[in-house]
C-alpha positions in Angstrom: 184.1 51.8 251.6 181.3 53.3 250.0 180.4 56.7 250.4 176.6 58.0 250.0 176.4 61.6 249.0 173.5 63.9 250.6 170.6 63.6 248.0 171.7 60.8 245.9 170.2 57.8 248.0 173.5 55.7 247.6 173.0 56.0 243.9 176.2 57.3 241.8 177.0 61.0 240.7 176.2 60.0 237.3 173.8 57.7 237.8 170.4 59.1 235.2 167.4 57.6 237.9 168.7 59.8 240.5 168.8 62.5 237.9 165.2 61.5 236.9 164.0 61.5 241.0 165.6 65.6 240.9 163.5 66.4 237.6 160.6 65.6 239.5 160.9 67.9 242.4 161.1 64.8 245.3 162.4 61.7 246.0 161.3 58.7 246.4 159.7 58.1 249.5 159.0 62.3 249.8 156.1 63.1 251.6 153.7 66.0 250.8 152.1 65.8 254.4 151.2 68.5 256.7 154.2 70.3 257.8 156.9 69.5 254.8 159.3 72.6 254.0 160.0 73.6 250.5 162.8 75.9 249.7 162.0 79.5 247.9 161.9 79.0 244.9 161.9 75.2 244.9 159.1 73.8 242.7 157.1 72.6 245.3 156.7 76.3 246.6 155.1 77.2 243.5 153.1 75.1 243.4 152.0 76.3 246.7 151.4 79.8 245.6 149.5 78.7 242.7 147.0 76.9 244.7 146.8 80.1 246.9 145.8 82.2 243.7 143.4 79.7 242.7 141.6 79.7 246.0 141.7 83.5 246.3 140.0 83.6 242.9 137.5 81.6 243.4 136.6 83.7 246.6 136.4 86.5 244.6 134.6 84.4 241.8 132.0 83.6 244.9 132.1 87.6 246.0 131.1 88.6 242.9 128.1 86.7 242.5 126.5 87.5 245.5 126.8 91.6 244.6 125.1 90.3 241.2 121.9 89.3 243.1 118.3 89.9 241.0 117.6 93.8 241.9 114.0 93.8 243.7 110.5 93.9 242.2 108.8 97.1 240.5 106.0 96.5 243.5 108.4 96.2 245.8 110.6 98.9 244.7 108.1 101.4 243.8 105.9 101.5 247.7 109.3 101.6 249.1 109.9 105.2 247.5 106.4 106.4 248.2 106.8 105.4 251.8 110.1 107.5 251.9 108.8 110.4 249.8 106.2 110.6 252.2 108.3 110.6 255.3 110.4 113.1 254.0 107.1 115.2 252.9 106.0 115.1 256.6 109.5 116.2 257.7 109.6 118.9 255.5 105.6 119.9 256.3 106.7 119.4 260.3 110.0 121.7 260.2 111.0 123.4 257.5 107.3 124.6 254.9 103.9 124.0 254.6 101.7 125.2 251.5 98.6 126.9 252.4 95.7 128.5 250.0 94.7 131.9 249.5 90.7 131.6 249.6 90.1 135.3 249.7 90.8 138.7 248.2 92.1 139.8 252.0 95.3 140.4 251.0 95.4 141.5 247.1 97.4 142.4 244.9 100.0 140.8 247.1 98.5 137.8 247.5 95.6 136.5 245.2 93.0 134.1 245.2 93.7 130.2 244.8 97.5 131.2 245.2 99.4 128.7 247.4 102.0 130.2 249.5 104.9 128.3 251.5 105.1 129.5 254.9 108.1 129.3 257.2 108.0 127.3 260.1 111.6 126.5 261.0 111.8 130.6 261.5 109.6 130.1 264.8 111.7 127.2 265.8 114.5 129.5 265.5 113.3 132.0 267.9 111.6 134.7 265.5 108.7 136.5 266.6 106.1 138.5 264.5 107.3 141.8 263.3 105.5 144.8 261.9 105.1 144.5 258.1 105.0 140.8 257.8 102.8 139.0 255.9 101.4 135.4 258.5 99.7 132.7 258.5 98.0 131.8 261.5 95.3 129.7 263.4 91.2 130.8 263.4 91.8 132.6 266.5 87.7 132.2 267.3 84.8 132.3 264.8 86.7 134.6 262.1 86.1 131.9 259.6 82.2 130.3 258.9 82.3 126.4 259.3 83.7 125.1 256.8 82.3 122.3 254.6 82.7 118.6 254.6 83.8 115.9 252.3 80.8 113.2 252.3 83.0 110.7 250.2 85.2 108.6 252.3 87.4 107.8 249.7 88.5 111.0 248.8 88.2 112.2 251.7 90.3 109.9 253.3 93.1 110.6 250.8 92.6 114.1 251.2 93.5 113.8 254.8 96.3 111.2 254.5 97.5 114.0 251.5 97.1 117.2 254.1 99.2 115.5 256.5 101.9 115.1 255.4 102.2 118.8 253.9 101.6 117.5 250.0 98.5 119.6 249.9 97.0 122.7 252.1 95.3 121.7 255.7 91.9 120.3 255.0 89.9 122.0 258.0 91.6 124.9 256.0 90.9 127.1 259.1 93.7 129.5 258.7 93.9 132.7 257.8 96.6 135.2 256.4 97.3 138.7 257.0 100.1 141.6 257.4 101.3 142.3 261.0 100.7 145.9 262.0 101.3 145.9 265.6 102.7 143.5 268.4 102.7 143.2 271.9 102.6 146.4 273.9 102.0 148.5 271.0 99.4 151.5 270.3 97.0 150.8 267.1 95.0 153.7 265.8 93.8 154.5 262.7 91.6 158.0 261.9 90.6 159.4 258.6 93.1 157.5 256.2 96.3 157.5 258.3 97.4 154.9 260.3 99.5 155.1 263.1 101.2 152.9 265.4 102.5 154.2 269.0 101.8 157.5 267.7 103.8 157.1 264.3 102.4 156.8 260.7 102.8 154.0 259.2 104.0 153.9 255.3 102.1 151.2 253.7 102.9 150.9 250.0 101.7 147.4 250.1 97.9 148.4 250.3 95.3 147.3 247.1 95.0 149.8 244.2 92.4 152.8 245.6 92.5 151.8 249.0 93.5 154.3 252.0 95.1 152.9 255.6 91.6 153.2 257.2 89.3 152.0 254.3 86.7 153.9 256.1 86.7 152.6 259.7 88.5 154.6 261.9 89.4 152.7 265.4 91.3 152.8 268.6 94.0 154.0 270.0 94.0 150.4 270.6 96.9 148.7 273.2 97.4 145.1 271.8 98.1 142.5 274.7 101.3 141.2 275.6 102.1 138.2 273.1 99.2 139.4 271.0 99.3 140.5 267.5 97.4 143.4 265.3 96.8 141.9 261.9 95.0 143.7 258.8 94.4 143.1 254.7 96.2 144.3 252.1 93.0 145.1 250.6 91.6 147.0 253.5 88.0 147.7 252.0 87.5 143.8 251.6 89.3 142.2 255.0 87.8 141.2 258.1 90.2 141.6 260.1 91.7 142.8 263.2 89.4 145.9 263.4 86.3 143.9 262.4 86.7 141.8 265.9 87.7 144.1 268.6 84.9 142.3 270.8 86.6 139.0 271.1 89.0 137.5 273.0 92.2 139.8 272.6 90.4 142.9 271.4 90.8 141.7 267.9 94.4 140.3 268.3 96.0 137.3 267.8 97.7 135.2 270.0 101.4 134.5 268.7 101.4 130.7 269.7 98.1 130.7 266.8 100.8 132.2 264.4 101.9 129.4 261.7 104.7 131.4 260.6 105.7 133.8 258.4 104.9 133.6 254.2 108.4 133.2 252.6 106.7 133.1 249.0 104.0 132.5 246.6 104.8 128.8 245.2 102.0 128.3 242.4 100.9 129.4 239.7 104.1 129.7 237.8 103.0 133.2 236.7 103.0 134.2 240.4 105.8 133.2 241.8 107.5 135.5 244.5 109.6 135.6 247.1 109.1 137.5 250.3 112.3 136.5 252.3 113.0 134.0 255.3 110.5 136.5 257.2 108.7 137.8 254.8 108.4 141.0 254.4 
């Protein structure tokens, strides 16, 4: 009785065909359907893997073509960055500085004409108030300034506009002023001879243009500055019209607080003037 031995297919041990069907990894009549088991190791596992890596690399192969797309156009690219520069100009203008011009001698030596300062305007966000000794910018509070003149070239003056808003150049109204707090709310001004006083005390002003006294001549007050007003005078107190010159307007010649920009941190051109003042100024 013959005997067939698993994996021979009735062929004999020795037999070289069956050896020949082995070599090849199946037999004959193996399927390489859906759902056929291969051993580890056994060729046909392999082969599997093999086919695996393939795929995988041409996924990578297809991954790494689309990261190597065509960068953009120049005139795409290049409006793209303006538009951000400019939003991050008006940020910067809306919370944090804005440059403004000196247009007078007000406040020489300390600050001269055509300088541009950067003024502070996160400080009010933060809750600061005006303090005595500070140098601020602040809001026409009525007829301090003369009109001022306008740009009959639409072009330019359309740029100029766009250019002021968003902080890359000082307002263009330009209807601000700057000046050195002297007293705030609730305080006493006075000033008789050459001193100055405030709520009875002198005040030390080493800050004050070359040959000018406290009082540059015009003696005042005493002088009781409203609640969430502020006193504001020159450096160069022979050639400021200040505070003392408006005592017959609207706050005796004080400023309202909510006109106040903020305080000047620095001057930021020319190169030859640089300074800093401090967060507050100073």
């Amino acid at each position: 009785m013959a005997v067939n031995l698993p994996g021979t297919h009735g062929g004999a041990p020795g037999d070289p065909s069956v050896r020949r069907v082995e070599d090849t990894g199946r037999t004959d009549g193996a399927s390489d359907a859906p759902g056929a088991h291969h051993a580890p190791g056994a060729p046909g596992a392999a082969g599997g893997r093999a086919e695996a890596r393939r795929r995988a690399g041409g996924s990578r192969g297809r991954r790494g073509r689309r990261s190597a797309r065509r960068p953009r156009p120049w005139w795409i690219e290049l409006p793209a960055m303006v538009g951000v520069g400019l939003v991050i100009a008006l940020l910067i203008k809306t919370c944090l500085f804005q440059v403004f011009t000196i247009p007078s001698g007000s406040m020489e030596n300390t600050l001269r004409v055509g300088d541009r300062v950067g003024v502070n305007k996160f400080a009010p966000l933060t809750g600061w108030k005006p303090e005595p000794g500070q140098p601020v910018v602040f809001k026409d509070p009525g007829e301090w300034l003369p009109p001022q003149p306008v740009d009959s070239n639409p072009f330019t003056n359309a740029v100029s506009s766009v250019l002021s808003f968003v902080g890359l150049v000082p307002p263009k109204d330009d209807n601000y002023l700057v000046k050195r707090v002297i007293a705030t709310g609730g305080q006493t001004v006075q000033c008789a001879g050459s001193t100055l006083t405030v709520d009875g005390r002198k005040v030390d002003e080493p800050y004050l243009h070359p040959g000018d006294d406290s009082c540059a001549g015009l003696d005042f007050g005493p002088v009781k500055v409203p609640a969430n007003y502020v006193w504001v005078e020159g450096d160069h107190r022979s050639d400021s019209a200040d505070s003392r010159y408006h005592r017959q307007g609207p706050g005796g010649g004080a400023v309202p607080v909510d006109d106040v920009v903020g305080p000047v941190s620095g001057v930021v051109w020319p190169v030859s003037h640089l300074d800093w003042f401090g967060w507050t100024g100073r």
